[in-house]
Structures are given as C-alpha cells and as structure tokens.
C-alpha positions in Angstrom: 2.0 -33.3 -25.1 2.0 -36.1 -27.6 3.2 -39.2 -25.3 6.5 -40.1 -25.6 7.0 -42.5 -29.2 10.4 -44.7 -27.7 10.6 -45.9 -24.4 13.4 -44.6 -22.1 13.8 -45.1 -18.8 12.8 -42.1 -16.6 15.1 -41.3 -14.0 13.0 -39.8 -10.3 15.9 -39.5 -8.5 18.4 -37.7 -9.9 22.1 -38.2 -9.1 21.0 -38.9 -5.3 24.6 -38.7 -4.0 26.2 -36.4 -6.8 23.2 -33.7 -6.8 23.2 -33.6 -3.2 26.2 -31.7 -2.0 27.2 -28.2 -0.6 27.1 -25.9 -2.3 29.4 -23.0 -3.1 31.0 -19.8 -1.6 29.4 -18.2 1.6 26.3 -21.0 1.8 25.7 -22.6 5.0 26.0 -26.5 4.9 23.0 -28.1 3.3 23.2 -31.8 2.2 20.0 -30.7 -0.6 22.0 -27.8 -2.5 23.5 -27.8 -6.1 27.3 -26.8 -6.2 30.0 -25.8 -5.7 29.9 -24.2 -9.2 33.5 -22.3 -11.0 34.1 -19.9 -13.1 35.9 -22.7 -16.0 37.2 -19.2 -17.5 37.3 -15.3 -16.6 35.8 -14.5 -19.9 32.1 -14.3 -21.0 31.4 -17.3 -23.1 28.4 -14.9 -25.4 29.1 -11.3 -26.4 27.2 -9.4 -28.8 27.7 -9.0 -32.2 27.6 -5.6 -33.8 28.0 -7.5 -36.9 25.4 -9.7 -37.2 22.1 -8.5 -39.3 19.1 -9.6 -40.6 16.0 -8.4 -42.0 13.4 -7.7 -39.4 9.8 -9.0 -40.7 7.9 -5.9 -39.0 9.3 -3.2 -40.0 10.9 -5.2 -43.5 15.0 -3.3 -42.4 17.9 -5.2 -41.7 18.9 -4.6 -37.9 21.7 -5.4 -36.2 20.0 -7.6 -33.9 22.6 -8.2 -31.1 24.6 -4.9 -31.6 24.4 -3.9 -28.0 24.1 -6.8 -25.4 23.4 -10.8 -25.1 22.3 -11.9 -21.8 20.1 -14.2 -19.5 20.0 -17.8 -21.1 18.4 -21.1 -21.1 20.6 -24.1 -21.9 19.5 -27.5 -23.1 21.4 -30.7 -24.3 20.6 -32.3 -27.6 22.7 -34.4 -29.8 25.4 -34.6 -27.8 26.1 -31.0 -27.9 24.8 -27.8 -24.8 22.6 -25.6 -27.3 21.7 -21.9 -25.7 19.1 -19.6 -26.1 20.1 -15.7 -25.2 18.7 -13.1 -25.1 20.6 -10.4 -27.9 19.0 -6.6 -28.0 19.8 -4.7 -30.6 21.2 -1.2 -31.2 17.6 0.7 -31.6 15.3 2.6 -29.2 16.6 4.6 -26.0 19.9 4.2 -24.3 17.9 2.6 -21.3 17.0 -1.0 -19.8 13.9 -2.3 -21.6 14.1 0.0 -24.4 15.8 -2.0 -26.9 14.0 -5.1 -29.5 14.6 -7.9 -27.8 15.5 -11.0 -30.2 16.6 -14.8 -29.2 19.8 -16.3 -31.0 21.4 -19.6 -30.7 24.9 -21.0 -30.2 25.9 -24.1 -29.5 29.3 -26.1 -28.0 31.1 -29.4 -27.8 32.2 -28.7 -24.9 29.7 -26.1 -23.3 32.1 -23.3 -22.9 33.3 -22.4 -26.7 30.1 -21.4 -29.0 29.4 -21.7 -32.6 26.7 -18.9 -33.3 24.3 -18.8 -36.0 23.9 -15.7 -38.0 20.3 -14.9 -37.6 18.1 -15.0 -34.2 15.4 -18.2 -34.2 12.9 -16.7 -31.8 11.8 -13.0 -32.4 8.5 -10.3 -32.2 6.5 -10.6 -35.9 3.4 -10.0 -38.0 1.7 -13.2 -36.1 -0.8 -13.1 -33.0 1.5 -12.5 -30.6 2.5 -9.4 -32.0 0.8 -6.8 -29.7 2.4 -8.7 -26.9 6.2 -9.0 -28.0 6.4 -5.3 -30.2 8.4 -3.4 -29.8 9.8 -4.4 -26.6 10.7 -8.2 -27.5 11.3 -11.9 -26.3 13.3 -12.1 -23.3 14.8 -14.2 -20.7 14.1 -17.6 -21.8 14.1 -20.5 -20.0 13.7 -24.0 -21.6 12.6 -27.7 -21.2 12.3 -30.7 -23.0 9.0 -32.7 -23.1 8.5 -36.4 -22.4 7.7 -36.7 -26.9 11.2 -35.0 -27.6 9.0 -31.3 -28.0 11.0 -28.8 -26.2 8.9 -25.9 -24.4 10.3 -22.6 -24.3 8.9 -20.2 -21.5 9.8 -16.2 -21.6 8.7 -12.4 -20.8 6.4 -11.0 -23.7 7.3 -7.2 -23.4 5.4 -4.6 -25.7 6.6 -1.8 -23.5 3.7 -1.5 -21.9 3.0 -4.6 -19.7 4.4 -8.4 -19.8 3.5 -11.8 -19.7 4.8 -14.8 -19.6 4.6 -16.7 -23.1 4.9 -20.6 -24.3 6.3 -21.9 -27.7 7.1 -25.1 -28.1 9.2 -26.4 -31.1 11.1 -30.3 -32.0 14.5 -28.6 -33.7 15.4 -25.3 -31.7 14.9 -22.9 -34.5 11.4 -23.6 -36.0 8.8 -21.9 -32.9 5.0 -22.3 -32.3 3.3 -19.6 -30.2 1.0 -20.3 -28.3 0.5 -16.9 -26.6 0.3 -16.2 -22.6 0.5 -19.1 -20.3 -2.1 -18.2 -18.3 -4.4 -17.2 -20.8 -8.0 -18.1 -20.4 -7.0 -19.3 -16.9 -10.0 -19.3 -14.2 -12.5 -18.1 -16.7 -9.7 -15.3 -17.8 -9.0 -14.1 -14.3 -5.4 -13.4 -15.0 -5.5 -12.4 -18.5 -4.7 -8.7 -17.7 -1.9 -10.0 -15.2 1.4 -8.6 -15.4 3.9 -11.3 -14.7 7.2 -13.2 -15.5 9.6 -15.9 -14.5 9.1 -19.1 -14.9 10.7 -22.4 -14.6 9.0 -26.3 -15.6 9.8 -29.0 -12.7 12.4 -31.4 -14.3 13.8 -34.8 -14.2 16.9 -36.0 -15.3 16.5 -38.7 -18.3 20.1 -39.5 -19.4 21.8 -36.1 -20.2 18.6 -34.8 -20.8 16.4 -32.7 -18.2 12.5 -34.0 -19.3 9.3 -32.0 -17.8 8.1 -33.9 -14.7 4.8 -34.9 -13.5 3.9 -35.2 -10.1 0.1 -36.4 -9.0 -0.5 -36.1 -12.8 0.4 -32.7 -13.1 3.2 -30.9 -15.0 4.1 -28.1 -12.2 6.0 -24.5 -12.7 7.7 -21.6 -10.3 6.9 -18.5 -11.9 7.0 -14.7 -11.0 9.6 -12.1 -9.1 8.9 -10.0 -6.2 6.9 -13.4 -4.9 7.7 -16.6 -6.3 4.1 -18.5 -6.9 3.2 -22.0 -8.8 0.9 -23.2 -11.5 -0.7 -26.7 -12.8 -0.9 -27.9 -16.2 -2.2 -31.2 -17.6 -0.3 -30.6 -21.2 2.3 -28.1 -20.7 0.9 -25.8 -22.7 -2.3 -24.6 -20.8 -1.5 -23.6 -17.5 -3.7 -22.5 -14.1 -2.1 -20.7 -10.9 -2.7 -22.5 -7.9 -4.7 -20.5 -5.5 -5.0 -20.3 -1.9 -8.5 -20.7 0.4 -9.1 -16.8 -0.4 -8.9 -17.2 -3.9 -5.5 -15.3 -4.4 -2.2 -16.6 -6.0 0.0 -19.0 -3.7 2.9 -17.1 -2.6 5.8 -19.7 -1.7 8.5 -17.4 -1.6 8.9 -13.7 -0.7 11.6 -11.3 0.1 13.9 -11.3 3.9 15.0 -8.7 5.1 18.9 -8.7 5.6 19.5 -11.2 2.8 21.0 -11.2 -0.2 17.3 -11.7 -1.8 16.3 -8.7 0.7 14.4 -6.9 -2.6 12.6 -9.8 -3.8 13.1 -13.5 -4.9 12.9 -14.3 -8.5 12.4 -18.0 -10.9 16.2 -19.1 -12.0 16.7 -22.0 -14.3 14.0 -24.6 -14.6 13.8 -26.8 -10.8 14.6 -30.3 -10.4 13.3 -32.8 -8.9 15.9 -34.7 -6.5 16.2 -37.4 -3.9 15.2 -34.8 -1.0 12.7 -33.2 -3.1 12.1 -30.1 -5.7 15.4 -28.1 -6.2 14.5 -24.4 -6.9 17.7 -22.1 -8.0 16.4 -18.8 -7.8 17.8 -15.2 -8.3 17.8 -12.7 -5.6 17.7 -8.8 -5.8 19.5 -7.4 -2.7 17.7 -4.1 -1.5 18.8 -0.8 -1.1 18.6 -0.6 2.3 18.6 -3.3 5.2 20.2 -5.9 2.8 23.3 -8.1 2.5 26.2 -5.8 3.6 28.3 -8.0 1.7 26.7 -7.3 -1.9 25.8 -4.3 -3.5 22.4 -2.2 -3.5 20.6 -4.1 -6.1 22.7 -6.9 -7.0 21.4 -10.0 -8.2 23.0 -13.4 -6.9 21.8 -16.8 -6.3 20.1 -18.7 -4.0 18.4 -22.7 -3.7 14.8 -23.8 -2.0 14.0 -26.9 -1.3 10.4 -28.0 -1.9 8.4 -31.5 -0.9 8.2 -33.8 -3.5 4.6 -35.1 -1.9 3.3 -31.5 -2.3 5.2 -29.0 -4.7 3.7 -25.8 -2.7 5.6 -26.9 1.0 9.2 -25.2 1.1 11.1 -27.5 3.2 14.6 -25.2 3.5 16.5 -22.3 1.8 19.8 -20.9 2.0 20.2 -17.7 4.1 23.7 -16.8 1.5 24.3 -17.0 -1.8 25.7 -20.2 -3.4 26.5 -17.6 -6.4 27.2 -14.0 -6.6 28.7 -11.5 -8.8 32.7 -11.4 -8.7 34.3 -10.7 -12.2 34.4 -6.9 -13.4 31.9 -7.9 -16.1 29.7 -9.5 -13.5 29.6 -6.1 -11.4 29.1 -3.7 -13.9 27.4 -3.8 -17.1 24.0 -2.2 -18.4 22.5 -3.3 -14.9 25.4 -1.0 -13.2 24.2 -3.0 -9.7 25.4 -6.1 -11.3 23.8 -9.5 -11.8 24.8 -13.2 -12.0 21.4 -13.8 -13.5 20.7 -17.6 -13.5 18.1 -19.0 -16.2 20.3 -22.2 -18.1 20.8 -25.3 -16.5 22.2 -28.7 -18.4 23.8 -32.1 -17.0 26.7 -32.4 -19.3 29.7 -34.2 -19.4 29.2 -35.6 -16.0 29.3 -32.2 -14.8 26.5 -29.7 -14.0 26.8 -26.1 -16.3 25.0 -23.0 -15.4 24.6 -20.3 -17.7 23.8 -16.7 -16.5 23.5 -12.7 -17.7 26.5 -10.5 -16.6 24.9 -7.3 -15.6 22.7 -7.5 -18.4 25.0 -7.2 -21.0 26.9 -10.7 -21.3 26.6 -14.7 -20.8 28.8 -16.3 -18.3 29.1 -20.3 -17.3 29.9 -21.7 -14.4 30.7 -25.5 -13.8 30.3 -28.3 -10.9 31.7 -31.3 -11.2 29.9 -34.0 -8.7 32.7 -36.3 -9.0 35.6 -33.5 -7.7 37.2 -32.9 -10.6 38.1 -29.7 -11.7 36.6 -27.7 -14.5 
C-alpha cells in the first residue's frame, strides 16, 4: 500500500494492562484473553429491512436486498463514529442457507449500539470481473481493516453457488470498492487458484482508536480458513501467498478437539491483534454433533481466543478450552442457522471500550461490549 502520507505514532503494544484480562463466562483464567464482553442490550442492533430496494445492476430489477436476514459483520472506526459492514440477503432464490444474493450494507453509530442505515448496499455481485465469482450467490461475511495510508481493506467469501474464495477490495470512503479478485490468486505459480476457501482476518495494531494492518519481519500476516485455521504473507496487502510447510502443503495452526466447544472445526473471527503477550486470534468454533461440548448445542457456533508468538506468527502459544462467548438470547439460539451462532467477524476500540459485533443464527447483528476500565456498558 501507498506509505502512510502524515505521521502518527504506531502503537505495538496495545493496551498492555487493559487488553490483557480474563475473559468472559465459562473461560479458564488466562492473563492474554479479550473480555469479559456484555450484552449492552437484549435486542439485535441490525435487522433486515423488507423495505429497503434498489435496482440490481445484473439483472437491471429493483430487489429488496435485505428482505430476509442481516448478519456476520465487520466493524471499523472512522471519524469518530463505529461504521459496519453486514451482510443483508435478500428475499430471492430457495428458502435454504446459501441460496439467497448476498449484498453488503452500511450503518453507522455515535455510540456503536444505535445505527443510522443507508438505503442502498455499498458492496454487491455486478457486471465487472468478479462476476463469475460473486453471481448469484453473493458477498458475504466481511471482515475489515484499515491500512497504514488511510485505505481500508475489506476481505470476504466470493460465492457463485458453486465454489468460494476469499476476495480483497480495498476502498478510502467505505462505499466506493475496488476488486481486486481472489487473494490467493496467482499464488505459487497459481497453485491455489482452484482452492475452495474462506475466513480471513489481517493482523492488527492499535493506532489511536483505529486498528491499522501490522507488519511483522516486513510482512503483512492473515488467519484464514474454517475446518483448519492456516496463515498467509503479503508484502502489499493485496497479493497474498499461504505459508507452507517442509512437504509443501498449507500450514495448519489450528484444528478441531474433540470435546470442545470448537469440537467440529475452528474458524477466522474478527481481524487478530497484536498484544503485549503476542498475536490475539478470536476465532469461532462449530461444536460437533457428537463427542462435543455437552453444554452447547449440536452445531452451535461460539467463541474462542489463541494466542500466537509475536517472534513467529505460525507458533500458537495457548487457547482457551471454553468459550469466552456463546449463544444465550432466543435470537442467538434460533434463527436461519436453527443450531444457533454468536458469529464473531467485527471488532473496534471505541469509547475506551472494546465492541464486538456478531451474526445471530444467521439472521441478525448483535454487540457485545468490554470495558477495560470496569465500567459497565
């Protein structure tokens, strides 16, 4: 990315005392997790919006673009306000999970938990190169950072129905996008260009309020996948490479445990941070059907944190065996993903106070505060 044009001073260490506490309900005591977080309300903060229209540029119809469900977002602040990205599906195709246009609106908030929405989605499938990739499945489950120039970079699941990939746009105002296509495109000589994959979240830094793409050895570094979390390299951001292992094969740095709440698999949450202990990775776990956390639900998805070495972004270091965040609310537990989800992608520092946006059983966005300082939400 272009380097940064005014000087700020970056900020390694973020919070060392505040970031580093225990963290919520059920979690065994580590001094490296993220939390408590609370519910500020017992409301979803986005529903859809069977309302809300606009003319799509494929097939040239107005659709009612978030008629059915708004779920799984990524949170950034900018001008003193939390803006969010959700996902909103609209009200065509089956009755079934994926099979729905999948669209991007944003809202945004004073005080991160009451949104002001705009009319018509900013990031959406059209007549461009990305087309085949994105139609007519969608963009979905975006997750977001800002660069060191002030260029934010939005990652998220390219779904044509077929297969998906992760895609990269990058943009300076939130609602004016530039594709750039599959992250991992042209990658080893175009090794994973026929790779099905998703999930991905950009190593961050706290700058001020803002959370600002880090570098570590002089590399831009990002979590991506479900069923295995694995890790990738870029020089701008843009152009990314999976780091492999002595065989030749993806890095796996997280898999599934039996017994746990991420029993099924482990899956990228919001966007990892770098802290005083090291690389903070919120992740979402899928509880299995059988031989999983008696104390969730067959294929509920809660939260968990890893802790990776700052020295060397592919050594885990510690995870929580129990979820620092789980499905509670009625809206939490049942939904279009009847299992129910507490689906975290959105992560800001704002107000003082950490906020953590998540889907509700993909069908609705929920928040969920901590204060570092002990005050209540």
């Amino acid at each position: 990315m272009i380097p940064r044009k005014s000087a700020r001073v970056v900020q390694l260490v973020v919070l060392a005392a505040s970031v580093l506490a225990v963290a919520g309900r059920g979690s065994a005591a580590h001094h490296w997790t993220l939390g408590p977080f609370v519910r500020p309300v017992t409301e979803p903060v986005i529903r859809p919006n069977p309302a809300s229209s606009f003319e799509d540029p494929i097939t040239k119809a107005p659709v009612h673009w978030e008629a059915l469900h708004t779920f799984n977002p990524a949170a950034v602040v900018r001008n003193g306000k939390v803006y969010v990205l959700y996902r909103a599906e609209d009200d065509s195709g089956k009755m079934e999970i994926g099979m729905h246009t999948s669209r991007l609106g944003l809202v945004e908030s004073d005080d991160g938990i009451h949104f002001t929405r705009r009319p018509d989605p900013v990031f959406y499938p059209a007549e461009d190169d990305q087309k085949d990739r994105e139609w007519p499945g969608g963009v979905e489950d975006p997750r977001i950072v800002e660069s060191d120039d002030g260029t934010y970079v939005l990652t998220y699941t390219q779904w044509n129905r077929k297969t998906y990939t992760i895609g990269l746009a990058t943009s300076k105002d939130l609602t004016t996008w530039v594709k750039h296509g599959p992250v991992f495109a042209g990658a080893a000589h175009g090794k994973y260009d026929s790779l099905a994959y998703k999930s991905s979240g950009i190593v961050t830094k706290l700058d001020g309020d803002h959370l600002v793409a880090a570098k570590i050895h002089g590399n831009y570094w990002m979590y991506w996948g479900e069923i295995q979390i694995r890790i990738a390299r870029s020089s701008d951001l843009v152009h990314w490479t999976p780091v492999e292992d002595l065989t030749g094969k993806t890095t796996v740095l997280l898999h599934n445990r039996p017994g746990r709440f991420d029993s099924a698999f482990p899956e990228v949450g919001p966007p990892p941070l770098l802290t005083k202990e090291g690389i903070l990775l919120m992740y979402n776990g899928k509880n299995a059907e059988k031989n999983g956390d008696p104390s969730l639900g067959a294929n509920a998805y809660s939260g968990g944190q890893a802790l990776f070495s700052l020295d060397d972004p592919t050594r885990l270091l510690s995870r929580t065996n129990e979820p620092y965040f789980r499905p509670e609310l009625p809206f939490e537990k049942s939904g279009q993903y009847a299992a129910g989800t507490t689906f975290t992608e959105g992560l800001v520092y704002f107000h003082d106070k950490w906020f953590l946006y998540y889907g509700c059983a993909d069908s609705l966005v929920g928040v969920a505060v901590y204060d570092p300082h002990g005050e209540k939400p």
